[in-house]
N, C-alpha and C positions, 0 to 999 in steps of 0.2 A: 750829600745825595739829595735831589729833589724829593720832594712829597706831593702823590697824585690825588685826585678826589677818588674815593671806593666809595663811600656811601653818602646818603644825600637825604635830608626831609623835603617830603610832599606837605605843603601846606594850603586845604582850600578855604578858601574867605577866612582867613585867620586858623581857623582849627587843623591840628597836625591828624595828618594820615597815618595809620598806625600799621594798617593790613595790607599791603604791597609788598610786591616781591622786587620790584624790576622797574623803572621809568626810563622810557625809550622816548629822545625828544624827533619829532616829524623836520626831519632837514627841508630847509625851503630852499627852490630855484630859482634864483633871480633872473636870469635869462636865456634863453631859446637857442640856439643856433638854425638861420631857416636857408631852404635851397633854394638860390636864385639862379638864373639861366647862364650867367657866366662869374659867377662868383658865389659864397655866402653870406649871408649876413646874422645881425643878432637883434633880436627885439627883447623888450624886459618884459616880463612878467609881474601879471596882479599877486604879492606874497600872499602863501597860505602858511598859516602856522597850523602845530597843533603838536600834540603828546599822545603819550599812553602810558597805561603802568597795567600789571600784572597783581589781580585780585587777589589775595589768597582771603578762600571760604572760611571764614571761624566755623565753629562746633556748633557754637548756639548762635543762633539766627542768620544763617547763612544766604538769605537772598537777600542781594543790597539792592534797591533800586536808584540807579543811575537819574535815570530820567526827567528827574529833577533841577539837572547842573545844568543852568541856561546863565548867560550872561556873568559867571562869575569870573572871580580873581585867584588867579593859582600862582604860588612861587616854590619853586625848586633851591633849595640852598645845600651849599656842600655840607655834612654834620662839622667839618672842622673849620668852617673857617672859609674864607673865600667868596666868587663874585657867586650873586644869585640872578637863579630867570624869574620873570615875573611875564605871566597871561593873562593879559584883560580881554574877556569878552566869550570867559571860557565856555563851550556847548556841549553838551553828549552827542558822541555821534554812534557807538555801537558797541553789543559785550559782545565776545568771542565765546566759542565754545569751551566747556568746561576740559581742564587738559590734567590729566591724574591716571597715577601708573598705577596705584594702590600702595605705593613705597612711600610717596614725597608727599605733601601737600597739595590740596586741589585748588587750583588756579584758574581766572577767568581774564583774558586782555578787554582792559575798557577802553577806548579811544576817544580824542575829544580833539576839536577844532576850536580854535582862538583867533581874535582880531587881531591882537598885536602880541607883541614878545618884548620886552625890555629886558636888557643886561646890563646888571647893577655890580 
């Protein structure tokens, strides 16, 4: 029976990410399909990359500030084993609203836009 990735380390500029819930990578589209007068066609598109992950708030000192990730390096690896992503050019681009039922843990979606994506 095959073995799937379930979990995965955030790792930014070298230091591993401990507090995430979740890492959602941004799918890029490479091309367009556009309406021409008797046919269609396709033009390629400039790639955007980018990510997110799902904050979880610690107890003690629970406001992180983001706004400081400009041009870094991020890489995604499976914990077991397997190919990793790597982001150069990583940027903040926004936190989400705080999302808490009062059961689960409190969570905040941070997003971040990248140059490039490599798959190692």
């Amino acid at each position: 029976m095959k073995k799937y990735v379930s979990r995965v380390i955030v790792m930014r500029n070298g230091t591993r990410i401990r507090d995430f819930k979740n890492y959602k990578d941004v799918g890029t589209t490479d091309r367009t399909q556009v309406q021409l007068m008797e046919c269609n066609g396709v033009v390629d598109n400039t790639p955007q990359y980018g990510f997110s992950i799902d904050y979880v708030l610690p107890v003690v000192n629970p406001k992180q500030d983001w706004t400081d990730v400009e041009n870094e390096t991020w890489t995604v690896a499976p914990r077991e084993g397997g190919s990793k992503t790597t982001y150069t050019g990583v940027t903040y681009l926004s936190v989400g609203d705080l999302d808490t039922d009062g059961q689960k843990e409190a969570v905040r979606t941070v997003t971040f836009a990248a140059e490039g994506k490599i798959y190692e």
